[in-house]
C-alpha positions as CSV (number, residue, x, y, z in Angstrom):
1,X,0.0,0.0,0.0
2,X,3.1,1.8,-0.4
3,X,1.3,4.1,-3.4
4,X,-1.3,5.5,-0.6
5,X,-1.0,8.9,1.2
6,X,-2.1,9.5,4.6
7,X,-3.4,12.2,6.3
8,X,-3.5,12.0,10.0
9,X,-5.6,14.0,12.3
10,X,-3.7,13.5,16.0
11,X,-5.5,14.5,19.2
12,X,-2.7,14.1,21.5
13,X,-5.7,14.6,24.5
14,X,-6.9,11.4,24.0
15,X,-6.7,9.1,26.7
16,X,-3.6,6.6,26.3
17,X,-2.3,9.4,23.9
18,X,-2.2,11.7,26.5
19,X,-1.0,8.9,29.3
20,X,1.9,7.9,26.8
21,X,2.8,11.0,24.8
22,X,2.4,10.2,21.8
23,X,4.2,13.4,19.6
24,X,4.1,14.3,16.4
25,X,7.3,13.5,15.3
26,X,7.2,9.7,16.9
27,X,4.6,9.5,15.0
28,X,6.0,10.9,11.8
29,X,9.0,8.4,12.4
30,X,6.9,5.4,12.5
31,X,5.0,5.8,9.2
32,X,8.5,6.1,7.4
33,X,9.6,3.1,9.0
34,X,7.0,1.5,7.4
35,X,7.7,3.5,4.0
36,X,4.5,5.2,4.2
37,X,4.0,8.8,2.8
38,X,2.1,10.7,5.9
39,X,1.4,14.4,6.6
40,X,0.1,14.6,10.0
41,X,-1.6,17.9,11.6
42,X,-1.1,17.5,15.5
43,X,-2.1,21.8,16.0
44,X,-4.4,20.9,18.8
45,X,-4.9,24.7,18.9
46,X,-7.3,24.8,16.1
47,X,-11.2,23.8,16.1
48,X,-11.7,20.0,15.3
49,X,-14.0,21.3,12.5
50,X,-11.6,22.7,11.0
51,X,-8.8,20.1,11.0
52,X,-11.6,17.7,10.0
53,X,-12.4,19.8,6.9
54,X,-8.2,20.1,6.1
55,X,-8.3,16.4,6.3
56,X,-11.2,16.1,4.1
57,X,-9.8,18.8,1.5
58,X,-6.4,16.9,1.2
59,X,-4.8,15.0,-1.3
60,X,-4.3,12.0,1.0
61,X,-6.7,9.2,-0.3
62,X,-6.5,7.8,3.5
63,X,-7.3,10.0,6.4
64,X,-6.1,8.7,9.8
65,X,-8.1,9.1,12.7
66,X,-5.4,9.1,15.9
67,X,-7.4,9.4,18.8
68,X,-10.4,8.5,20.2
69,X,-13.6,7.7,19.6
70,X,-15.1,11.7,19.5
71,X,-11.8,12.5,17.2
72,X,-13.0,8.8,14.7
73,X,-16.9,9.8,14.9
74,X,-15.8,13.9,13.8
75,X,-14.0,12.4,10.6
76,X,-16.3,9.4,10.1
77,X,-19.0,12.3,9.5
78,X,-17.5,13.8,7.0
79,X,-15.9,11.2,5.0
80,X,-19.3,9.3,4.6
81,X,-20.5,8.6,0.7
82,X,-16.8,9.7,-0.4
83,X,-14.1,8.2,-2.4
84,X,-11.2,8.3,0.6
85,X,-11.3,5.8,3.2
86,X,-11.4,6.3,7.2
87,X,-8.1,4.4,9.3
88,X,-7.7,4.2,12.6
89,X,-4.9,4.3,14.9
90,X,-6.4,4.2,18.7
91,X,-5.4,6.1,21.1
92,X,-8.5,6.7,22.9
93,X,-9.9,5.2,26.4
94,X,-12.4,3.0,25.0
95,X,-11.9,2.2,21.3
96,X,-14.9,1.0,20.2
97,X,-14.3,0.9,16.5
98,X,-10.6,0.0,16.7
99,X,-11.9,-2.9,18.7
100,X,-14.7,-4.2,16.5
101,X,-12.6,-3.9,13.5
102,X,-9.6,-5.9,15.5
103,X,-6.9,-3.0,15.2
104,X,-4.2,-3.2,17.5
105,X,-4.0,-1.5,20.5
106,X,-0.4,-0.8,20.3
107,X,0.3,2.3,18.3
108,X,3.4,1.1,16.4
109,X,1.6,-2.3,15.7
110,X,-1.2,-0.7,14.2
111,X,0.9,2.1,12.3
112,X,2.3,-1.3,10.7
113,X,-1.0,-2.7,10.2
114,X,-1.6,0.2,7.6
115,X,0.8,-1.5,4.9
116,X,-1.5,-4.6,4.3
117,X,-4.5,-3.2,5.6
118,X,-7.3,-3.1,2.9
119,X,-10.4,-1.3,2.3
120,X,-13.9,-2.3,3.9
121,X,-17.1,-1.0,3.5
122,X,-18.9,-1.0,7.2
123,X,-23.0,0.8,8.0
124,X,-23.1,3.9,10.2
125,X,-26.1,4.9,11.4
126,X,-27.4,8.6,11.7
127,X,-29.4,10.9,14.6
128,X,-30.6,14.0,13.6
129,X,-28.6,14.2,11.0
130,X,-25.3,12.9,12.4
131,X,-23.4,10.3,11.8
132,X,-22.6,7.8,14.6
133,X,-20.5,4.2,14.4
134,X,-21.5,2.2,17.3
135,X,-24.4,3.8,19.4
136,X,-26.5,6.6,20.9
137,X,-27.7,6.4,24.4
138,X,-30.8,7.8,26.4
139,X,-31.3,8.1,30.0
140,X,-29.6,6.4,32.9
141,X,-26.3,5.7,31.1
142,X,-25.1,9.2,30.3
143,X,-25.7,10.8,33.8
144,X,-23.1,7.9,34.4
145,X,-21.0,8.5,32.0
146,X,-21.0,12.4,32.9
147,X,-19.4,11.2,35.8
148,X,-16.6,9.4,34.2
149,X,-15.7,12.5,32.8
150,X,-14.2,13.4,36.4
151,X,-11.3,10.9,36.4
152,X,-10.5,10.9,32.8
153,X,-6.8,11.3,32.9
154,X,-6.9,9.7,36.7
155,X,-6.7,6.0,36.8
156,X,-6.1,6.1,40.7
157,X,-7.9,3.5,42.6
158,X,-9.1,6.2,44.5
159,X,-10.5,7.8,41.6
160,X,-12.0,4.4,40.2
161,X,-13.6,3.8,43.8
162,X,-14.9,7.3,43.8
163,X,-17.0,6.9,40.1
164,X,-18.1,3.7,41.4
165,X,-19.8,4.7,44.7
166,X,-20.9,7.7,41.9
167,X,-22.8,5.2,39.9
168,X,-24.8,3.1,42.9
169,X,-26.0,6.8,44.2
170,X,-27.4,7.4,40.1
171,X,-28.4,4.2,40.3
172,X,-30.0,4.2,43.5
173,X,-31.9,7.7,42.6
174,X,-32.4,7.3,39.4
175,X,-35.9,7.5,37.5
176,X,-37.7,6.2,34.4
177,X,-37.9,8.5,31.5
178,X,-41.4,8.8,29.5
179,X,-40.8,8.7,25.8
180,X,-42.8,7.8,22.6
181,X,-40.8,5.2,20.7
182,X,-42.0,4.9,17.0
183,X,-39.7,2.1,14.7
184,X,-40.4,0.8,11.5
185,X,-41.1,-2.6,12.7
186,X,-43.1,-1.9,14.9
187,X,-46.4,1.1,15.8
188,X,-45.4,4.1,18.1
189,X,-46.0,3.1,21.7
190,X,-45.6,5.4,25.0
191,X,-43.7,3.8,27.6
192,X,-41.5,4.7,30.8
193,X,-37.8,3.5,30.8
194,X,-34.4,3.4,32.3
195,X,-32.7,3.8,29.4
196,X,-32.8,3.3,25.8
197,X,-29.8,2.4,23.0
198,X,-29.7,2.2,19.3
199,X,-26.4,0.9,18.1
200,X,-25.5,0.2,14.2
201,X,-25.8,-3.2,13.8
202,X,-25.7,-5.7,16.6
203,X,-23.7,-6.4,19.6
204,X,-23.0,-10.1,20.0
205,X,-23.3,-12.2,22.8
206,X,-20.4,-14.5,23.8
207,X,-18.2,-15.7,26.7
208,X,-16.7,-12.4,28.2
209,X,-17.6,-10.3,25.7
210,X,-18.8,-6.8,26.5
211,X,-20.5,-4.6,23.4
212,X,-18.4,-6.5,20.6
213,X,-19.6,-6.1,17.7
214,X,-18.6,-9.3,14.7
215,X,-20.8,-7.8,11.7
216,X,-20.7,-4.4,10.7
217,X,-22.7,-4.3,7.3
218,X,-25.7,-6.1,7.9
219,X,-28.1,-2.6,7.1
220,X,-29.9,-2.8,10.5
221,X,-30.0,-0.5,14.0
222,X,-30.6,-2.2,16.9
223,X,-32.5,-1.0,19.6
224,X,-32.5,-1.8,22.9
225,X,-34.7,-0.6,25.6
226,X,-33.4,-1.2,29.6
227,X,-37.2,-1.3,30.8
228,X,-35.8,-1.2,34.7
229,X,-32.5,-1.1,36.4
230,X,-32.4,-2.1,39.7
231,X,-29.0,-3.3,41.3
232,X,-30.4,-7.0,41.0
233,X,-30.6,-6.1,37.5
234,X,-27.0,-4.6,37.4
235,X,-26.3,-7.6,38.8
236,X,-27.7,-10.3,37.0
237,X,-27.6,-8.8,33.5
238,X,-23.4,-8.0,34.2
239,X,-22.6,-11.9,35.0
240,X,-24.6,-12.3,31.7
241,X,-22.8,-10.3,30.0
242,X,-19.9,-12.4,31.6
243,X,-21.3,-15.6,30.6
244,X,-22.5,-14.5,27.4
245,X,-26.6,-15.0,28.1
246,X,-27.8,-11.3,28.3
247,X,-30.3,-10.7,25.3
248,X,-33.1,-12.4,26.4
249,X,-32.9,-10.5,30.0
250,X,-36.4,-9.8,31.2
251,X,-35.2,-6.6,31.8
252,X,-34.1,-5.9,28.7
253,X,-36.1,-5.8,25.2
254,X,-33.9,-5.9,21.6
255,X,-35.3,-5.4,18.5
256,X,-33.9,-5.0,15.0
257,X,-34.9,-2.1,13.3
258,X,-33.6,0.2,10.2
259,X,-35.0,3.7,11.2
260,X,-37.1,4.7,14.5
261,X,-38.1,8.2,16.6
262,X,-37.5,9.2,19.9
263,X,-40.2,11.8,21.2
264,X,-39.6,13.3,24.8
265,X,-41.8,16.2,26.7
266,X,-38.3,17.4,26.6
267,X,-37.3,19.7,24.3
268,X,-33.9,18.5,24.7
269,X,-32.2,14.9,25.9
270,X,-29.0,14.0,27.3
271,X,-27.5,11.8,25.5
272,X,-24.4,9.4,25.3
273,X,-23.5,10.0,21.1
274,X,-20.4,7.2,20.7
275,X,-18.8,7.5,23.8
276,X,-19.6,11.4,24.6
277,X,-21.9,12.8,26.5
278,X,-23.9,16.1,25.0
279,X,-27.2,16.9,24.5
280,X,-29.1,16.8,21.3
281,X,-32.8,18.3,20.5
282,X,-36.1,15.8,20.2
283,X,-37.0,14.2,18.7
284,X,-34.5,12.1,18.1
285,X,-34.6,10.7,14.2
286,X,-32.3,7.7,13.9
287,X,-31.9,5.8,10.6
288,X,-29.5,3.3,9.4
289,X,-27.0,4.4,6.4
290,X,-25.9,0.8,4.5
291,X,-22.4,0.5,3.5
292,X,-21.7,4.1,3.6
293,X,-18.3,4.6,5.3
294,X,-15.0,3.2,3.7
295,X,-12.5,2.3,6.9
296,X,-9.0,0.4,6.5
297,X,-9.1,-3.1,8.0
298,X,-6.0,-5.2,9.0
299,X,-5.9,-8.4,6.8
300,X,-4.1,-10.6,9.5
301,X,-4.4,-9.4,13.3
302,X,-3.6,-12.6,14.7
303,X,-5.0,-12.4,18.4
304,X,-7.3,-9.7,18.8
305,X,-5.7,-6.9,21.1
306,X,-7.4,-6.7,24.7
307,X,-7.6,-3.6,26.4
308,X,-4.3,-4.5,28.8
309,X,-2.5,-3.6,25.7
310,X,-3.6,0.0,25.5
311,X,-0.6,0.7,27.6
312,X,1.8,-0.8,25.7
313,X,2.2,2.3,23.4
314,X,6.0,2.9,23.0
């Protein structure tokens, strides 16, 4: 792949980027060991908008996403429906993408990746508008999340123990939400929930597997609706998650959709959009977009990367 140019977007915030400092010229040096042609834009200074629309306007064929999961979602939205192709090198907290798509975790493994790594053609789905590669979240879930917010960049076990006892009090306060939910498989139905997902294609059950996703072109949302959430529920549904068994939860209902609508009394929801928490205005208009999104995938990955590895960035 030797003929390809890249065009890297670093965000040298992310989370192992920023525990590992990752710099621009490391980087630089690990593409040319590989004999790859790379021009990569690490001016953190400048709006993400803009170095998105830079990336989009090169020459480069491939533009690099090396960062997170915000930093892959802002690029994956623009390079929808067009002739260059989204890679990743991750160097976020979570990974979602990286994960399903089995890049390595380590940053000079997956630069290396890039040199037999060939083109695939994966769904994205879309809310309001916007493009999103693994899910959307309503209700209980982002009030958590906002809390994780406060030890990103802290990995004390002080810090850990703090979000958790943060998470029992949500948990133990928390309320059901009254929405409308309206799919095309289904009529629109009024109902009071803990918390609602719809993620592009499926997440599969399996033996230790937590929101892996195998297939990422079959042209279908999911949508999952968390009726209730008690801590027996938090309980029971994470050792099935652990074991594998956690679909047919009576706690939780899945259905597989290709469009649906969210409608709140709310004006506006709070909402957990790949990974970050914001807030978006109802209601909430989610379709699925087939085969719209060109990303690189490594042709032999051996033994899938587990999250231990992410810091084993040189």
């Amino acid at each position: 792949m030797g003929e390809h140019r890249y065009h890297v977007v670093l965000n040298a915030n992310a989370g192992t980027a920023n525990a590992t400092g990752v710099t621009k010229a490391g980087l630089q040096e690990m593409f040319e060991a590989n004999g790859l042609q790379a021009e990569i834009d690490a001016d953190a200074s400048q709006p993400m908008a803009d170095r998105v629309a830079r990336a989009v306007a090169s020459e480069a064929n491939i533009v690099v996403a090396a960062g997170g999961d915000g930093t892959i979602t802002a690029l994956a939205d623009a390079l929808v429906d067009s002739p260059k192709s989204l890679a990743i090198l991750p160097l976020g907290t979570v990974n979602a993408l990286a994960k399903d798509l089995k890049v390595p975790l380590d940053l000079a493994a997956a630069v290396a990746s890039l040199v037999t790594a060939t083109p695939q053609s994966i769904d994205v789905g879309e809310v309001n508008g916007r493009v999103f590669l693994h899910k959307v979240v309503v209700g209980f879930i982002p009030g958590v999340a906002a809390g994780r917010e406060h030890i990103r960049g802290n990995q004390t076990m002080a810090a850990k123990l703090g979000l958790l006892r943060y998470f029992f009090r949500r948990l133990a306060r928390s309320r059901r939400i009254a929405v409308v939910i309206d799919t095309d498989m289904s009529n629109a139905r009024a109902e009071r929930v803990q918390a609602i997902a719809i993620a592009s294609n499926a997440y599969n059950e399996g033996f230790g597997q937590f929101f892996h996703r195998e297939n990422l072109d079959r042209g279908t949302l999911t949508l999952y609706v968390l009726k209730h959430f008690t801590f027996a529920d938090f309980v029971r549904l994470t050792g099935g998650m652990l074991l594998g068994r956690w679909r047919d939860d009576e706690a939780l209902r899945v259905e597989s959709i290709t469009a649906a609508t969210i409608r709140s009394h709310k004006a506006l929801l709070k909402v957990m959009f790949d990974g970050e928490v914001e807030t978006m205005r109802t209601p909430l208009v989610f379709r699925i977009r087939p085969l719209a999104l060109s990303v690189l995938t490594p042709v032999d990955v051996g033994t899938p990367a587990t999250p231990d590895m992410a810091g084993a960035t040189p």
